[in-house]
N, C-alpha and C positions, 0 to 999 in steps of 0.2 A: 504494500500500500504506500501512494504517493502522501507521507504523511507533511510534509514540508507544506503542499500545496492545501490540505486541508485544514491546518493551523493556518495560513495564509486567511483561508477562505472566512474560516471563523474570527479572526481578527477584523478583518474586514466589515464582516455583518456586524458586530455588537459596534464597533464604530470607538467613540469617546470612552465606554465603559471599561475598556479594554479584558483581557483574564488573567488570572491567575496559575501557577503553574497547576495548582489543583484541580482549577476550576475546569483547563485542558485537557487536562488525564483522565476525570472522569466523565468528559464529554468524549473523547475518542475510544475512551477502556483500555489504554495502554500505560505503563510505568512511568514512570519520571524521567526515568535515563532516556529512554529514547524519545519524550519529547522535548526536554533539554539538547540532545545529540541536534534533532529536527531544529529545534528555536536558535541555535547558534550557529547552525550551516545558514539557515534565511539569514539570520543577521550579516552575516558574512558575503551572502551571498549581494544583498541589498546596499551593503559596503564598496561594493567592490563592482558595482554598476554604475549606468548615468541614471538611472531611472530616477524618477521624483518621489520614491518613499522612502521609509526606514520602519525599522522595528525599534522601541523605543521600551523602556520600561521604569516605571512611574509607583516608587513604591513596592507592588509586588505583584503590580496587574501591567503585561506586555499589552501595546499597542502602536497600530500602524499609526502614522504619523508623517509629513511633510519634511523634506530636506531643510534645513535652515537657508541656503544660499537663494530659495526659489520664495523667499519672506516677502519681497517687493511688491512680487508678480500675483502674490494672494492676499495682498495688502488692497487692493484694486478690487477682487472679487468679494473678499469679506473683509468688513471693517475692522480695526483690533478692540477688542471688549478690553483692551489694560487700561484704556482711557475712561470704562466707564468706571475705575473705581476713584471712589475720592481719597481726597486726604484722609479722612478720620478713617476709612476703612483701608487703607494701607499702615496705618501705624497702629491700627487694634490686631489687625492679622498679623503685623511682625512682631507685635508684645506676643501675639499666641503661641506663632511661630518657635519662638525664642524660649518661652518660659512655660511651655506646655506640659502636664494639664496644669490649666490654671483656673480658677475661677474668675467671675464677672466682677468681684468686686474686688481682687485681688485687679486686674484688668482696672478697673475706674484708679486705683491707689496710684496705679503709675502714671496713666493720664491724665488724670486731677478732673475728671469729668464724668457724667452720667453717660454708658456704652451701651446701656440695654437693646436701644432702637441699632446699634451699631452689630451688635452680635446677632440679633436678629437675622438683618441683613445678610449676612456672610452666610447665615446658617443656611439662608433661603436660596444662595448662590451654589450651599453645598463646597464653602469655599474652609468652613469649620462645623466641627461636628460633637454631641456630648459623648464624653470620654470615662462617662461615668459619675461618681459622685465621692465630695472631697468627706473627710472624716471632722473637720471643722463643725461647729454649731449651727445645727439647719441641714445641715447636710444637702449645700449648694454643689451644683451641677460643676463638673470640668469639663472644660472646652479643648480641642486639640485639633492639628489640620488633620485633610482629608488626604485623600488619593489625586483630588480635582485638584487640589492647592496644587500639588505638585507639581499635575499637566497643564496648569495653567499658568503660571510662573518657567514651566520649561525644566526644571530638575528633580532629579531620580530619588534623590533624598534630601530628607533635611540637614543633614552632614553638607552638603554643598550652599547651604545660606553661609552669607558673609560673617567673618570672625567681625565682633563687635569689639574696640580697644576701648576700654571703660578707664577713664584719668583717675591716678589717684586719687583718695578722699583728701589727704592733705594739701594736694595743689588746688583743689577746690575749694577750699577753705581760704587758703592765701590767696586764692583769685578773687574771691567774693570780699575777703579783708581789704586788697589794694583795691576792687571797683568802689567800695562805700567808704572810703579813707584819703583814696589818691586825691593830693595837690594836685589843682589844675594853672 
């Protein structure tokens, strides 16, 4: 069995969703090893072409996916949805991101602002999702990214967001002394 082209096919149909290696094995009834053997000859194979895909994988679920050099040319057919996010929902999904699981009102502590309507949002986007629930009083909800975060930002893991350099506490201190003290 051409099993390379029926992982193909199946990638194809679910689309955005992409699968999992589980989720392929027990859709085809075959072992792991050979459709890992199948998923890394495509990969390979889709490397090592001009064709306009790739196989991509986002967390733990493969999918087909567009070359990055062919970005201009699909910028034209579909518009980019990164523009539709705002501010507030780019700096509530990188506190997620970052400090995951977190709760909402650990989330407002670092913003200094009400996020409820903001977490919604994401949630609605599918862009965060609950992660369960914190051991704190009340036993508020944790938030954490999705799978979509991933494919929609472009990387495979959250190991690949950017190292944060966080300034000393003491240079922050002398910086806030010399801005409320400095002769001018």
């Amino acid at each position: 069995m051409n099993y390379k082209g029926l992982i193909e096919g199946l990638l194809f149909v679910v689309g955005d969703e992409g699968l999992t290696l589980i989720d392929l094995c027990s859709i085809i009834g075959v072992g792991d090893e050979i459709i890992l053997s199948s998923l890394n000859e495509l990969i390979s194979d889709y490397e090592n072409s001009d064709r306009g895909i790739r196989i991509e994988v986002f967390g733990e679920s493969y999918k087909l996916v567009t070359k990055k050099e062919y970005k201009d040319y699909l910028k034209k057919l579909v518009p980019d949805e990164e523009d539709l996010l705002t501010q507030s929902n780019l700096e509530t999904l990188a506190i997620i991101a970052y400090n995951q699981p977190i709760t909402r009102m650990q989330i407002e502590e670092i913003r200094g602002v009400n996020s409820s309507h903001v977490v919604r949002k994401l949630m609605m986007r599918d862009l965060i999702c609950e992660k369960g629930r914190s051991e704190l009083p009340g036993k508020p909800i944790l938030y954490g990214t999705t799978d979509f975060f991933l494919d929609y930002f472009g990387i495979n893991s959250l190991d690949q967001l950017p190292e944060i350099k966080m300034p000393d506490s003491e240079d922050i201190e002398t910086n806030l002394f010399e801005s409320k003290y400095k002769e001018n």
